[in-house]
VEXDREN-2710 file (C-alpha; in Angstrom, 1 decimal):
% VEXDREN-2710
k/r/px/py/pz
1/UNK/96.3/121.9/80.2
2/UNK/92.1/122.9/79.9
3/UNK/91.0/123.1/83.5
4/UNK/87.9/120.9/84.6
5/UNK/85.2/122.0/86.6
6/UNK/84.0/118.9/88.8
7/UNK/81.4/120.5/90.8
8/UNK/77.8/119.2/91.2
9/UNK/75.4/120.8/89.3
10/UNK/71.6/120.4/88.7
11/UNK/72.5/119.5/85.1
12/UNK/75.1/116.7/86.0
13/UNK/72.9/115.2/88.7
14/UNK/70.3/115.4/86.1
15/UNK/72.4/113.8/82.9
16/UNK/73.8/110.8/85.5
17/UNK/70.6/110.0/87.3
18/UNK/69.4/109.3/83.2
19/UNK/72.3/107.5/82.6
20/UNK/71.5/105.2/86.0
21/UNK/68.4/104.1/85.2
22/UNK/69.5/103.4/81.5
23/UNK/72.3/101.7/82.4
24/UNK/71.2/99.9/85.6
25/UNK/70.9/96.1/85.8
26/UNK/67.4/95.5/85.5
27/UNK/66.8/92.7/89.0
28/UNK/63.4/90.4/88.2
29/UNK/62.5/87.4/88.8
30/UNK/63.0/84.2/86.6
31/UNK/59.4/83.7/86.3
32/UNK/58.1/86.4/85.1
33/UNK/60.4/86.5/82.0
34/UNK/58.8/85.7/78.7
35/UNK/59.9/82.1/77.6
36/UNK/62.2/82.1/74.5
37/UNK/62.4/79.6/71.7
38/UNK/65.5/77.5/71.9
39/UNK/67.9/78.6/69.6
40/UNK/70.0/76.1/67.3
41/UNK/73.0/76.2/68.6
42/UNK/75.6/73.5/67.6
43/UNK/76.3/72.5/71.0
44/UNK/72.2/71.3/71.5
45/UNK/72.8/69.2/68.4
46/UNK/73.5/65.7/69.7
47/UNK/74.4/64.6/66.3
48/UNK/77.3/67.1/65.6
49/UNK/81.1/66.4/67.2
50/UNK/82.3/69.3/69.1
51/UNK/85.4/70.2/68.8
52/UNK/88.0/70.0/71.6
53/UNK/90.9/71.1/70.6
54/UNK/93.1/73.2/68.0
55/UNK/93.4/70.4/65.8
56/UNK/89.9/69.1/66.0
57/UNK/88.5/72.5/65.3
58/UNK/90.9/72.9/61.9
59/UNK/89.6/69.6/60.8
60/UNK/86.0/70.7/61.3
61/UNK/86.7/74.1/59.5
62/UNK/88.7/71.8/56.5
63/UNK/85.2/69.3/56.4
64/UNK/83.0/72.8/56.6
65/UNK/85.3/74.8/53.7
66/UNK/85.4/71.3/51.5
67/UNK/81.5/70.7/52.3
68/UNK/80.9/74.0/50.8
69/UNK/83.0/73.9/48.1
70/UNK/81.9/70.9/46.4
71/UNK/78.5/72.5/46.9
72/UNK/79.3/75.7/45.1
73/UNK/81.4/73.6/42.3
74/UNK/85.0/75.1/43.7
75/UNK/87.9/73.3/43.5
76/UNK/89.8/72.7/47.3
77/UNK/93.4/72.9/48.0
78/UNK/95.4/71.4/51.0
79/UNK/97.4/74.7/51.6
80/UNK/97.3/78.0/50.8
81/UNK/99.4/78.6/48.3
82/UNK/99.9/76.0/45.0
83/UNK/99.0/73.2/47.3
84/UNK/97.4/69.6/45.8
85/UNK/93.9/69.9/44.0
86/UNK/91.2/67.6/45.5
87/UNK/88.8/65.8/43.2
88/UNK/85.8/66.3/43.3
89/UNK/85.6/62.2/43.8
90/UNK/88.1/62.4/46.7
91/UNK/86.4/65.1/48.1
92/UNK/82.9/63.6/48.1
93/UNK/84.3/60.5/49.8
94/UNK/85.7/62.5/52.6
95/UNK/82.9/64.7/53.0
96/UNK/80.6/61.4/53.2
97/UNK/83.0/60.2/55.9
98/UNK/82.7/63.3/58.1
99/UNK/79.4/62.7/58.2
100/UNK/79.6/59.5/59.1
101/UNK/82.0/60.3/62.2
102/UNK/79.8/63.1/63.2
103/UNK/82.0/66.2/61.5
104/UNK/79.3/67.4/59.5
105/UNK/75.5/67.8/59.9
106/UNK/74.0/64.3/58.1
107/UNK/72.3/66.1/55.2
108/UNK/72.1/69.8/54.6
109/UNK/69.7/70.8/51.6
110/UNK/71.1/72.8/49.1
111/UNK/70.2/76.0/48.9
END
């Protein structure tokens, strides 16, 4: 086993009084930070449904997938493996009704 030396030295006081101030919280006031835009989070977006549980969350990632899908002009499964084709008919219809519960964003432009 390497011994350690764990004495003070002017080079360790030196290397962890750096490493304080680096690492130290800075302490200011509120006021005198610089204002930041708002950022677009989804839960400032009083139009979108928030998900509160597991199941609520799967259908928003099913509604997000199929959204996407349709736009990139990908057929959608319902499972993972060899699981039922949705039509592109079928699949506008439910995308339309996400958006009207509130699953989906009303219109996103196509990029």
């Amino acid at each position: 086993m390497a011994a350690t030396d764990f004495r003070m030295t002017r080079r360790n006081l030196l290397i962890r009084a750096v490493a304080s101030m680096i690492f130290a919280p800075a302490i200011v006031r509120a006021a005198s930070l610089m204002p930041v835009r708002g950022l677009p989070l989804q839960f400032l977006n009083p139009e979108r449904r928030i998900p509160k549980t597991v199941g609520e969350w799967y259908q928003l990632s099913f509604y997000n997938n199929l959204d996407n899908d349709l736009r990139a002009g990908r057929g959608m499964t319902y499972s993972q493996i060899g699981g039922k084709t949705i039509s592109v008919a079928e699949g506008d219809r439910k995308v339309a009704q996400a958006r009207a519960e509130g699953w989906l964003p009303p219109h996103r432009p196509t990029i």
